[in-house]
N, C-alpha and C positions, 0 to 999 in steps of 0.2 A: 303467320304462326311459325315457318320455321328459319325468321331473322332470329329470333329468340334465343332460342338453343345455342344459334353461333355466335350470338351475342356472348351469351354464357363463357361455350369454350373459346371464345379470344380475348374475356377478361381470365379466368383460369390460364391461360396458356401463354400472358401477360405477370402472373406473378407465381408464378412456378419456381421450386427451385431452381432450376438449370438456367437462370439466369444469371444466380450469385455468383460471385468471385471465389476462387478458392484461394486459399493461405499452404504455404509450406507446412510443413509439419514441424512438431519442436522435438527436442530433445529431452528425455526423462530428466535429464539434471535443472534445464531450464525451467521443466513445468514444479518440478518441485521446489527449485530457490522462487519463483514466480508465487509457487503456493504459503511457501513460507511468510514471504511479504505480504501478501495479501492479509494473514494470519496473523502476523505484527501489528500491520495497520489497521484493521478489523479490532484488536486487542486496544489501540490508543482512541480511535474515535468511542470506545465504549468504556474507557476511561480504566480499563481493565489492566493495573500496576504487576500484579500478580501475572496472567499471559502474557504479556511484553518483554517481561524479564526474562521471564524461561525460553524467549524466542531470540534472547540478545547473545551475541559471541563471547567467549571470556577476555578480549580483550577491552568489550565495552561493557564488562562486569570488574574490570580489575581499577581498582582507584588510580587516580592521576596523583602525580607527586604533589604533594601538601591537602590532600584528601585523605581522611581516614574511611575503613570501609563502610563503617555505618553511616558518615555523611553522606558515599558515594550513594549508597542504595537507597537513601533520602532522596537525594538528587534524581535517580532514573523512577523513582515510584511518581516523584513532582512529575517531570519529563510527562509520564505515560498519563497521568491523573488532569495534569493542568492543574487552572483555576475555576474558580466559580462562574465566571463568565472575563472573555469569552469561553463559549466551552468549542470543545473538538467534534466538530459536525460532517466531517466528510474529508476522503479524501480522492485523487486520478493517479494513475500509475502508470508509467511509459512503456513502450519496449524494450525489453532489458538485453545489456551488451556482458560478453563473457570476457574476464580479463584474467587469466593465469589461474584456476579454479576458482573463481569469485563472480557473482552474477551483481550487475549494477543497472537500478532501475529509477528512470528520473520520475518524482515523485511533487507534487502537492499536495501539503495538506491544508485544512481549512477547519478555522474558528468559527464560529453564528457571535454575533455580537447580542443578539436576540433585538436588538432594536432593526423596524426596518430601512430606516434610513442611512444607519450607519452599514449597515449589511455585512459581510463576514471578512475578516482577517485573510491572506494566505500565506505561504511558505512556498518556495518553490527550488527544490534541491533533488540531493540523490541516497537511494538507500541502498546499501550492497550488502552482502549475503555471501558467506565461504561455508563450506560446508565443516563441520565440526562434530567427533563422534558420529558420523555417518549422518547428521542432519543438518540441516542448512539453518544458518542462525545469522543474527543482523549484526551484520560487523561494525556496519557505521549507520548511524541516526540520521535520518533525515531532519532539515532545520526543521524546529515548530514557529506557529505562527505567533505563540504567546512569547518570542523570545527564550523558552526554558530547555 
């Protein structure tokens, strides 16, 4: 009767916290460019044109030469919306590196093709983040899978 009990506490005492690894600690600026991204990407898997945009920098709100602006905001609403299929199913997001107040974070995203054999699209690139009016906003796109 009392293998039992010790049975018990050397499985408890086998998955205890104080096993895990601890991590350094981040810095407010990173958790927030970190949150922001996340907020971006959370915004284009959910096809949400409107959050995406408001998360974008004004340099990747400002048209490119031989763009007008209401092409350009066609273009980032496509971006964030896609198409019908594939659609925007998921994405993984790296460690992010600080580069001269700018946070850069290597990124995949991923289309569902909805067929299972064809099985889903990816993209595999970087998204970065300066902060702007005191909030951190997505300076550069990450590629998407659908080419857009």
């Amino acid at each position: 009767m009392t293998m039992i009990p010790t049975l018990v506490l050397a499985v408890l005492a086998c998955a205890s916290p104080a096993t895990t690894t601890s991590v350094a600690s981040a810095s407010p600026a990173y958790v927030r460019a970190l949150t922001a991204a996340n907020a971006f990407l959370l915004a284009w898997v959910r096809r949400d044109a409107h959050a995406g945009i408001k998360l974008m920098a004004s340099n990747v709100l400002a048209p490119p030469p031989g763009r007008t602006a209401h092409e350009h905001t066609s273009d980032l609403q496509q971006y964030m919306s896609g198409i019908s299929r594939p659609y925007h199913s998921g994405f993984e997001i790296g460690r992010g590196t600080a580069h001269h107040h700018r946070y850069s974070f290597s990124v995949t995203l991923y289309d569902d093709t909805g067929d299972f054999e064809t099985g889903a699209y990816r993209a595999s690139s970087t998204i970065e983040l300066v902060r702007e009016r005191n909030r951190w906003k997505v300076s550069r796109l990450p590629d998407s899978p659908d080419g857009e």
